[in-house]
N, C-alpha and C positions, 0 to 999 in steps of 0.2 A: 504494500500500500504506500504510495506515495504521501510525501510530508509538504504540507502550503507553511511558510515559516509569517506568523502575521506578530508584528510590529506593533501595539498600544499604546497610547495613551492611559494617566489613569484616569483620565476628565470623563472620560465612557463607561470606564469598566462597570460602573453600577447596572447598566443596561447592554453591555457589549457581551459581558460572560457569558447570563444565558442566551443571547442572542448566537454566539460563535457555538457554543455547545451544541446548539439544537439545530445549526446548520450540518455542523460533520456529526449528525446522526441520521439529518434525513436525506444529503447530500452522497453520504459515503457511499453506497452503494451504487451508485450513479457515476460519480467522478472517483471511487476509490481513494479518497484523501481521508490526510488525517490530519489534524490541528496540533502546532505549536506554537504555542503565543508569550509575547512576554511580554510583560507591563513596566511601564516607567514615565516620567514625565516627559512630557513631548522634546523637551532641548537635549533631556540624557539620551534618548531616542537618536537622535535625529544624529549629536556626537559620534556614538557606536555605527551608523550608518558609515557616516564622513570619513571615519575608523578604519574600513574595511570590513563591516561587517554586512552579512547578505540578509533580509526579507523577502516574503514575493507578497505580502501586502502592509502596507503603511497605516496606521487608523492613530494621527496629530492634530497638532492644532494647525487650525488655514495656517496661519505664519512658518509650521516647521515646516508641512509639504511643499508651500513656495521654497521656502530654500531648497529642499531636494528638488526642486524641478528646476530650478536657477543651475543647480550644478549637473542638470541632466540623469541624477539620478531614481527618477520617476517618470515613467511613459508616459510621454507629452500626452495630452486628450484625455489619459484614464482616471484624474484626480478627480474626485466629487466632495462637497460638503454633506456633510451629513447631520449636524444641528449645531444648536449655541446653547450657551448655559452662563449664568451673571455670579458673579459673586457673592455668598451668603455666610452669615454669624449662625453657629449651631450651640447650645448647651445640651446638659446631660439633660435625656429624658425626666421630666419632673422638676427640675428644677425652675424658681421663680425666672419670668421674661422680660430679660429688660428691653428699656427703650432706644431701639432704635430708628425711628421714626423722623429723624433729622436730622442733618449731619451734627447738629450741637448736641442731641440727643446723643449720638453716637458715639460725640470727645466723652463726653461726660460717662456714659457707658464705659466705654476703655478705661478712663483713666480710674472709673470706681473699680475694675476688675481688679481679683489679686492675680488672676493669671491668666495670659492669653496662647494659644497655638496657631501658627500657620507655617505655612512650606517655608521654608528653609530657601532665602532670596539666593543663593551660590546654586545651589540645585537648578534651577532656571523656572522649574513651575510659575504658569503664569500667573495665578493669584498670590504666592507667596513673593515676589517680585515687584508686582503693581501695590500691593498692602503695606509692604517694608514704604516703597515710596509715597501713598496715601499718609502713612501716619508721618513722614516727613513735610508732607503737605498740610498736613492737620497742626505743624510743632509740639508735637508729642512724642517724635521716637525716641527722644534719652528718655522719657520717663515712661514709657514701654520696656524698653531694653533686659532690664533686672528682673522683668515679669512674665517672659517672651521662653515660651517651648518652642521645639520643633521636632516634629517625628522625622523617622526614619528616611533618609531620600527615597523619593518616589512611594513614601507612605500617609497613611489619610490625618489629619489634623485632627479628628474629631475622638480618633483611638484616646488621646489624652485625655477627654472630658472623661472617658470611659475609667480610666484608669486615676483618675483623681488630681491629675498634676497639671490637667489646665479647665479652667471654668468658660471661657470662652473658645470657641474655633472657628477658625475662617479658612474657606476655600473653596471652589465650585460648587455651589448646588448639589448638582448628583455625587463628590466625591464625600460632602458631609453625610448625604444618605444613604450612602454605601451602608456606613458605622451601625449599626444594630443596637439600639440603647442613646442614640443620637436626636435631635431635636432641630429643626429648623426653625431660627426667630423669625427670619427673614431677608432679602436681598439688603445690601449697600443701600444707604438710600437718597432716591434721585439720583442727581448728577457724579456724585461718586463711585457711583457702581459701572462697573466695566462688562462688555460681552464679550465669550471667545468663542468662534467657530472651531468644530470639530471638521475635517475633513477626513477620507481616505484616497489614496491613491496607490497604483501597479509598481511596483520598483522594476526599473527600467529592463534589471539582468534578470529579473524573474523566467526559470523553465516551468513556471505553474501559471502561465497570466490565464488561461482560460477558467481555471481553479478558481482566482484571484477575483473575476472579472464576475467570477457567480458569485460567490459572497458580499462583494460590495454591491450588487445588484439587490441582494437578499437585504442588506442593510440599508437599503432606499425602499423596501416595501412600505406599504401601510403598515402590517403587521408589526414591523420594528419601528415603525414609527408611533405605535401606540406606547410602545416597551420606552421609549427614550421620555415620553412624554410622562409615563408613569413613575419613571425615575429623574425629574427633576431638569429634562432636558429640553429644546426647543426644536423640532425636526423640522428640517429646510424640504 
């Protein structure tokens, strides 16, 4: 049985897993593949690529795939978007909700927190990145700094609420609802708040593009467009 080597993002994976799972169970027999997939954040992706490393499908953010298409390493035509998702503040299930409702709301929020979580701005994660620069925008990051988690590269911000070490977490939408025991208060709000598109596309050396070319086809159904919409996402 042949292997499709598929490339993620984590900004998906809430809605991508089962979605890729229940392709190579109802595909396999058909195309004979199997799935291997690895998850990470779209720049640590995108690095490994530049790297010398091979996929035969891509599932980034619009920003990573333009670069591989800039450097020719994604087949011109086969890139599609596949949804957005905004940035959101998640607490532990049950716990009191504060106010986010205004970006003054929101200083006030931060700097009452005793602890906060987001991606890790070195990692390249787009909400951990844009958030480190928000609260520079906000003048608040020295007084963030001393109260500032970060999980694991290419892991969910929200795991912390879970484990007691951060009271607030920030990061995609669907990557805070990935967390099981997690809470959504709500997006950024207003004008603070950012969209990323998701995209996938064929990586150019691919010997699987027709493989390649059904599952991103399957990942533009309606079907998985109910699945991204269920998991906190906005299907294009």
């Amino acid at each position: 049985m042949a292997e499709l080597k598929v490339y993620s993002t984590i900004g998906v994976r809430s809605a991508a897993e089962g979605l890729l799972a229940q392709f190579e169970e109802t595909s396999g027999h058909k195309l004979a593949i199997t799935l291997s997939i690895t998850w990470g954040t779209a720049p640590m992706l995108v690095k490994r690529i530049e790297g010398g490393e091979t996929a035969d499908v891509l599932i980034l953010s619009r920003a990573g795939i333009d670069t591989l298409l800039q450097q020719g390493k994604i087949a011109p035509g086969s890139d599609v978007t596949l949804a957005s998702s905004g940035v959101g503040i998640a607490i532990k299930a049950g716990a009191p909700k504060p106010d986010i409702s205004t970006p003054e709301a929101l200083k006030r929020t931060l700097l009452n927190a005793k602890s906060i979580a987001y991606s890790e701005p070195s990692a390249g994660g787009a909400s951990g990145v844009y958030f480190a620069k928000l609260l520079e925008r906000m003048g608040i990051a020295d007084a963030m700094k001393p109260k500032t988690k970060y999980p694991p590269p290419g892991g969910f911000s929200a795991s912390l609420l879970i484990t007691g070490e951060a009271e607030l977490a920030v990061q995609q939408k669907p990557e805070l609802m990935h967390v099981a025991g997690a809470e959504i208060v709500g997006l950024l709000p207003g004008d603070l708040n950012v969209v990323t598109e998701f995209a996938a596309g064929i990586a150019a050396d691919s010997r699987r593009a027709e493989a390649g070319k059904a599952l991103i086809k399957m990942l533009r159904s309606a079907e998985a467009a109910a699945v991204f919409r269920s998991k906190g996402l906005d299907p294009h």
